[in-house]
N, C-alpha and C positions, 0 to 999 in steps of 0.2 A: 504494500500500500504506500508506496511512492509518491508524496505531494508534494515533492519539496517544487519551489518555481522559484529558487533564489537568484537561480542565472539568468532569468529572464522574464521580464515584463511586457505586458499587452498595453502597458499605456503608449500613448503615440503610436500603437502599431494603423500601419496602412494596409485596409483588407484589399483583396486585389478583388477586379470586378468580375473574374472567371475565375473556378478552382476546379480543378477537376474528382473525381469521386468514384469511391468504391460502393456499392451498394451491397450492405447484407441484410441480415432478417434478424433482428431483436437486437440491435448492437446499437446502442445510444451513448452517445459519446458528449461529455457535458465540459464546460469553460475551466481553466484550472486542472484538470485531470490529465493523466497520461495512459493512454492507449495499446498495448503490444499488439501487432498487427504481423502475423506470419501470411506476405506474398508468394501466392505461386499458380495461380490464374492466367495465361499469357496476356490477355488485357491487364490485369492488372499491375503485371511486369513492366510494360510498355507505360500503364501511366502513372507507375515509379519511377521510371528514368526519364518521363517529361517533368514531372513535380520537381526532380533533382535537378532538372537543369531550366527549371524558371525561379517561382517564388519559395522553393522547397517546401509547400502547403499542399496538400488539399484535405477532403473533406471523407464521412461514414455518412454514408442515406441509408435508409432506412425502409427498407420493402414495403412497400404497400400493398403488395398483391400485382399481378401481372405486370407490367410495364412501369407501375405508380410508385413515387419514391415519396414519403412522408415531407412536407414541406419547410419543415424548421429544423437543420443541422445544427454542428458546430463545426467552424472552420480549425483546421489543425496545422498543426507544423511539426517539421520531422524533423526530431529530438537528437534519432540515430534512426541510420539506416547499415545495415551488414547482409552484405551479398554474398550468399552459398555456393560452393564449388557448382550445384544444379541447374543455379542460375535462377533459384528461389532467394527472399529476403526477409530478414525479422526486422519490424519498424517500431521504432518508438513514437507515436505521433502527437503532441501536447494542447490541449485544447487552448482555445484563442479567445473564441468569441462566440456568440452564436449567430446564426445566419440562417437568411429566408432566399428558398430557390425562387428566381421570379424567371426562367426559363433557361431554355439549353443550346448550349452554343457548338455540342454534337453529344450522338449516343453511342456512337462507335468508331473507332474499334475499342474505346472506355468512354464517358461520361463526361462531358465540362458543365459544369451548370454556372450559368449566370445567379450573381448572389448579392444580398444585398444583406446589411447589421442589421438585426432584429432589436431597438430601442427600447432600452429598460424605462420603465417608467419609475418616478420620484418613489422613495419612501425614508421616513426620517428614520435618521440614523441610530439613534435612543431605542426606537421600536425596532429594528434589526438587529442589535445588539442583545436584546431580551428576547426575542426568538430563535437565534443563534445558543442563547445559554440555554434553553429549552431543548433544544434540538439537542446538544451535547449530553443534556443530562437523560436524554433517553436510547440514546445508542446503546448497541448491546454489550453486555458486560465478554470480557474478553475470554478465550480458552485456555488450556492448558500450553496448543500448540499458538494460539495469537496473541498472549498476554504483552510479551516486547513492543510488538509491533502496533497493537493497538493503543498502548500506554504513549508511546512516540507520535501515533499519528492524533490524537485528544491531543495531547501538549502541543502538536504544531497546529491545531485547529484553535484552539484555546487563543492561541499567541498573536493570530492573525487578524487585520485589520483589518479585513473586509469583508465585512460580513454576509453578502453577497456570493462572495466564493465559497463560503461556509456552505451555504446551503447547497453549493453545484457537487461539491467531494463530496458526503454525505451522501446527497441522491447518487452519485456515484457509482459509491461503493457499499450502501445499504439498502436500497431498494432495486424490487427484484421485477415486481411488478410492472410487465410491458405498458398497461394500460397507465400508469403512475409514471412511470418517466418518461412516456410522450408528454403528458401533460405539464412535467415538470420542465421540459423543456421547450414547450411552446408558450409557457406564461411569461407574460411580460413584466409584472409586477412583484419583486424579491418579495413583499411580504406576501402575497397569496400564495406565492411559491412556498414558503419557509411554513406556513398555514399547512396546505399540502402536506407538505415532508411530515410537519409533525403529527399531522392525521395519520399519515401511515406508520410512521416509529411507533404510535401510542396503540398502534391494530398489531403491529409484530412483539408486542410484549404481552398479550393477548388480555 
């Protein structure tokens, strides 16, 4: 459970107006979080080594059923990328932002979607902070084999100032529910979002 983002920041970043994208089925990919991604699809190979040699970004869509890709991603960037003697690759991909597909700039031989930031709307910052400690204090208590790793990742959740991000790691990597992290990722507003999350933390402690 990997959150650190000390090396790097999304502030000032410039999202590009095409990204290109993988599409799978139940793989939501949220702001702040890092992604392991094993390529070896030859479409997808090929637009690895376009991503690698433009803005080293693109994006996870998210199956809709035939042809339909779920309309609200998150844009990523590639953290690491290591190419296999097969000519397969494992990708670290780091989330950026979230973004809305507003059409397709092709669909093969892989995917570019035209994309635009998905606008967070206002919420005070007082009332993010007390939902953030809520949200903390109902995570799951840790195991015998995750007690390190969850003690470290509470202490760098605890520490961080944005509370915003709070809520993206969380949904992350506690909720499991398909139907729960499309919605977390198409709501615009941190606290209906942070509302959400703790709806569901307060259902998985039964």
């Amino acid at each position: 459970m990997d959150i650190s983002s000390k090396s790097f920041s999304a502030k000032g970043f410039v999202l590009p107006q095409a990204l290109p994208m993988i599409v799978l089925d139940d793989c939501y990919h949220f702001p702040g979080c890092h992604l392991p991604l094993f390529i070896f699809e030859d479409r997808y190979r090929r637009m690895l080594d376009h991503a690698l040699h433009t803005d080293r970004m693109f994006c996870v869509g998210v199956s809709n059923g035939a042809d339909e890709v779920l309309p609200v991603t998150t844009a990523g960037l590639i953290r690491a990328s290591v190419k296999n003697p097969d000519g397969t690759s494992q990708v670290m991909l780091y989330g950026i932002c979230r973004v809305r597909i507003t059409g397709w700039e092709q669909k093969t031989p892989f995917r570019i979607a035209h994309v635009e930031p998905v606008l967070t709307q206002h919420a005070p910052l007082k009332v993010l902070r007390e939902l953030k400690s809520r949200a903390l204090d109902l995570l799951p208590p840790p195991t015998d084999d995750s007690c390190e790793n969850m003690c470290q990742m509470r202490h760098e959740l605890e520490e961080m100032d944005e509370a915003e991000a709070v809520c993206d790691i969380i949904a992350f990597h506690f909720v499991r529910k398909k139907n729960v992290l499309r919605a977390l990722l198409e709501e615009c507003c941190p606290k209906r979002r942070y509302e959400l999350l703790i709806r569901e933390l307060e259902k998985a402690q039964g």
